[in-house]
C-alpha positions as CSV (number, residue, x, y, z in Angstrom):
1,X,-29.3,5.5,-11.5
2,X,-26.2,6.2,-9.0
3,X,-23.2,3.8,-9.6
4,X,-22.5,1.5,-7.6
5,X,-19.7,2.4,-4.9
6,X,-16.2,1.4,-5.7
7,X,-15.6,-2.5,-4.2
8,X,-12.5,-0.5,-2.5
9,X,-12.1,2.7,-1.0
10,X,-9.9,3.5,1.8
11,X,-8.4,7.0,3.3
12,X,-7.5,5.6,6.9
13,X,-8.4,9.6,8.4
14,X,-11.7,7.8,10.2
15,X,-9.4,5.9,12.5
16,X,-5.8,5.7,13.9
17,X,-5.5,2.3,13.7
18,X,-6.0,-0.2,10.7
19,X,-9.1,0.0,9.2
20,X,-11.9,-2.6,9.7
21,X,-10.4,-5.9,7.7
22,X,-7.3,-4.7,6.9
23,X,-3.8,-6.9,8.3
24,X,-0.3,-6.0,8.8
25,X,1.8,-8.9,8.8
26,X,4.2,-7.1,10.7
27,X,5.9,-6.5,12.6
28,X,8.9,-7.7,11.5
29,X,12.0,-6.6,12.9
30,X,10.6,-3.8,14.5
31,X,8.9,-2.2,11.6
32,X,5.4,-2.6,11.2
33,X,2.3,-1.3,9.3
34,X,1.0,2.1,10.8
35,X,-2.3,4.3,10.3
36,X,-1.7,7.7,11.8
37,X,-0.5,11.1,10.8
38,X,2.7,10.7,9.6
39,X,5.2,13.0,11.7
40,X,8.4,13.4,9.5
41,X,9.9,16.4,7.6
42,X,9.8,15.0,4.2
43,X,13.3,14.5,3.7
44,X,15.7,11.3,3.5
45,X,15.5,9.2,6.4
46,X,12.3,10.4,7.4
47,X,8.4,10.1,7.1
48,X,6.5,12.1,4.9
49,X,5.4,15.3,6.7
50,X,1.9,15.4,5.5
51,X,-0.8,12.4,4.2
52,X,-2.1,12.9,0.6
53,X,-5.8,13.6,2.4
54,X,-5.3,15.0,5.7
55,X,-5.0,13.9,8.3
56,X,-3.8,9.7,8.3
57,X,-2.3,7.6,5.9
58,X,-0.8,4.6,6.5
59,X,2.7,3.9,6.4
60,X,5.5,1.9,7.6
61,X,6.6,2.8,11.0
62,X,4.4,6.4,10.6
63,X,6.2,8.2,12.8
64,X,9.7,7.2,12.1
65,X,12.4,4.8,9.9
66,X,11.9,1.9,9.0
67,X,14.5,-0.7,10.8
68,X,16.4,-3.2,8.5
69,X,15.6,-7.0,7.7
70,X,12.4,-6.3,7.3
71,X,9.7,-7.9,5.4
72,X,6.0,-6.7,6.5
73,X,2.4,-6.3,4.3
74,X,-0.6,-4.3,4.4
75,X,-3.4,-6.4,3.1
76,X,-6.4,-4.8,2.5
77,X,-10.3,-6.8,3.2
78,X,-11.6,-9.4,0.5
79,X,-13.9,-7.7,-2.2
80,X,-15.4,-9.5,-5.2
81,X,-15.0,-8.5,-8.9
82,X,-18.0,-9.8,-11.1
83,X,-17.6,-11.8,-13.9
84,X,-16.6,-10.1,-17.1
85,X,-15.3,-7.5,-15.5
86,X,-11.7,-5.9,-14.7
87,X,-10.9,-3.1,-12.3
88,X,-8.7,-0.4,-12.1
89,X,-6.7,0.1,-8.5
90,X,-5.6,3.7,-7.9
91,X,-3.6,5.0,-4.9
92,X,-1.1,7.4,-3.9
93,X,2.3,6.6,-2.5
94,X,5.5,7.7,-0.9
95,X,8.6,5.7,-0.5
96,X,11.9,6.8,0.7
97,X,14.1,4.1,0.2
98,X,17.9,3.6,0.3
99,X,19.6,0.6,-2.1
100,X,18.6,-3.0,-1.4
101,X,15.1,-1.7,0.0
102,X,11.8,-1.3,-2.2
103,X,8.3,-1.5,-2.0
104,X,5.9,-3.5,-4.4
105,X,2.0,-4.1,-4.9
106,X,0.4,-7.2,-5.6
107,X,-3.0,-8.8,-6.3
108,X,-4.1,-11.9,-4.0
109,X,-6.5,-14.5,-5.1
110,X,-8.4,-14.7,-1.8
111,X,-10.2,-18.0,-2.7
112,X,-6.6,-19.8,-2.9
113,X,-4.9,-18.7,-0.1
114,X,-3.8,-15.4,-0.9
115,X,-1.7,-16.5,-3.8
116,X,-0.6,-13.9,-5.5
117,X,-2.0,-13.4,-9.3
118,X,1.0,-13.9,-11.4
119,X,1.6,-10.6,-13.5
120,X,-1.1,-7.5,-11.9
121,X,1.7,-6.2,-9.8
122,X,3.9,-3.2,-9.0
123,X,7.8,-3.9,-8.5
124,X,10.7,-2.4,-7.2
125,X,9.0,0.4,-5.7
126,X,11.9,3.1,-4.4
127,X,12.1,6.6,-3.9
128,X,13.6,9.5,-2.5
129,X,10.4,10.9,-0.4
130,X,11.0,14.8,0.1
131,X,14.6,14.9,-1.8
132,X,12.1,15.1,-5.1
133,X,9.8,11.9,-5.3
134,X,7.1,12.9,-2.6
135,X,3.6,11.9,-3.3
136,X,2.7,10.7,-6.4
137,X,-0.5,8.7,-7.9
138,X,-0.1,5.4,-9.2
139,X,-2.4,3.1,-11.1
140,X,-2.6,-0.7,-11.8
141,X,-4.7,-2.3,-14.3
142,X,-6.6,-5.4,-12.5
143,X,-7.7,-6.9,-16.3
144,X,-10.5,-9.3,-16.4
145,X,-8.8,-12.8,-17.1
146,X,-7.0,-12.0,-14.2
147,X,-9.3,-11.0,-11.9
148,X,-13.2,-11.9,-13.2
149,X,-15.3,-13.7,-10.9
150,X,-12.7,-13.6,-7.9
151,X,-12.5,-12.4,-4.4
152,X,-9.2,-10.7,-4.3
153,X,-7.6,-8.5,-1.8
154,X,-4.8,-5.8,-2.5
155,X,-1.4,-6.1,-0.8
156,X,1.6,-3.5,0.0
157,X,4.7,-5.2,0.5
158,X,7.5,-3.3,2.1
159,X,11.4,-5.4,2.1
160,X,14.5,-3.7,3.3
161,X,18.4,-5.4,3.9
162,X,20.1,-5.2,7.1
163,X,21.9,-2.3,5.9
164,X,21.3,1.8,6.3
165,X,17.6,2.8,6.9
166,X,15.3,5.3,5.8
167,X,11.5,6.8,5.6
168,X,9.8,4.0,4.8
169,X,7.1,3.3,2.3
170,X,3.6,4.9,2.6
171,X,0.2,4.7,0.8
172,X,-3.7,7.1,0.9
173,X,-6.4,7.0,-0.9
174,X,-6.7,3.3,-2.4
175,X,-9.5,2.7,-4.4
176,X,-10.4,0.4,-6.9
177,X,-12.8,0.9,-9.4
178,X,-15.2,-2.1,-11.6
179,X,-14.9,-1.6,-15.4
């Protein structure tokens, strides 16, 4: 017998806007939550220059910097994890990020108004894009106290100061797998 498909598996290349049930909170100071190719060269203050699987990702502001004050989420659709069981959420990112600015990846209990699940997160994620950070694949254990017999949604949080700006913070290929 096959197994079952993963409750979560995203590219964004079948559309250039946000997948079916996925929300942007944005946008928030003129940054928001983007699906598209990104259009940058890779470098410090700019987009990436390429998605992780051609041709979309999504990203904040895809085609440009991010603006400062900014505070916006990509939340991806409801999807159930069985009892007894954990998960493991894979993706890849890229952040180019200047001081005061980060990224960060939580886990929301969608049956209690998108609280977030205290400790199944990813802080303080910052980067240097092209100037030797690019891509990279990232993991997050969802374990099963946690996340057992819940609806739960993954979210990207991007937060900058009012200071310098720069690329942004991106994401492809999120998936998460039952175990």
């Amino acid at each position: 017998p096959k197994d079952p498909p993963p409750p979560l598996d995203e590219n964004f290349d079948d559309a250039a806007a946000l997948p079916n049930g996925w929300v942007s909170t944005g946008p928030s100071n003129g940054t928001d939550w983007e699906v598209g190719v990104p259009s940058g060269g890779g470098g410090l203050s700019s987009p990436p220059n390429a998605a992780v699987s051609a041709p979309n990702c999504a990203g904040t502001n895809i085609a440009g910097d991010y603006t400062g004050t900014t505070d916006v989420s990509l939340i991806s659709p409801s999807f159930f994890v069985p009892a007894n069981s954990g998960a493991l959420l894979t993706f890849n990112q890229w952040a180019d990020t200047v001081s005061g600015d980060s990224g960060s990846v939580r886990v929301l209990d969608a049956d209690n108004a998108d609280t977030p699940i205290p400790g199944v997160e990813i802080l303080d994620i910052t980067g240097l894009g092209g100037f030797g950070d690019g891509w990279t694949f990232e993991t997050l254990d969802l374990p099963s106290a946690d996340v057992a017999g819940k609806n739960i949604k993954i979210e990207f949080r991007f937060q900058s100061d009012g200071s310098v700006n720069a690329g942004g913070f991106y994401v492809d290929d999120v998936v998460v797998i039952l175990n």
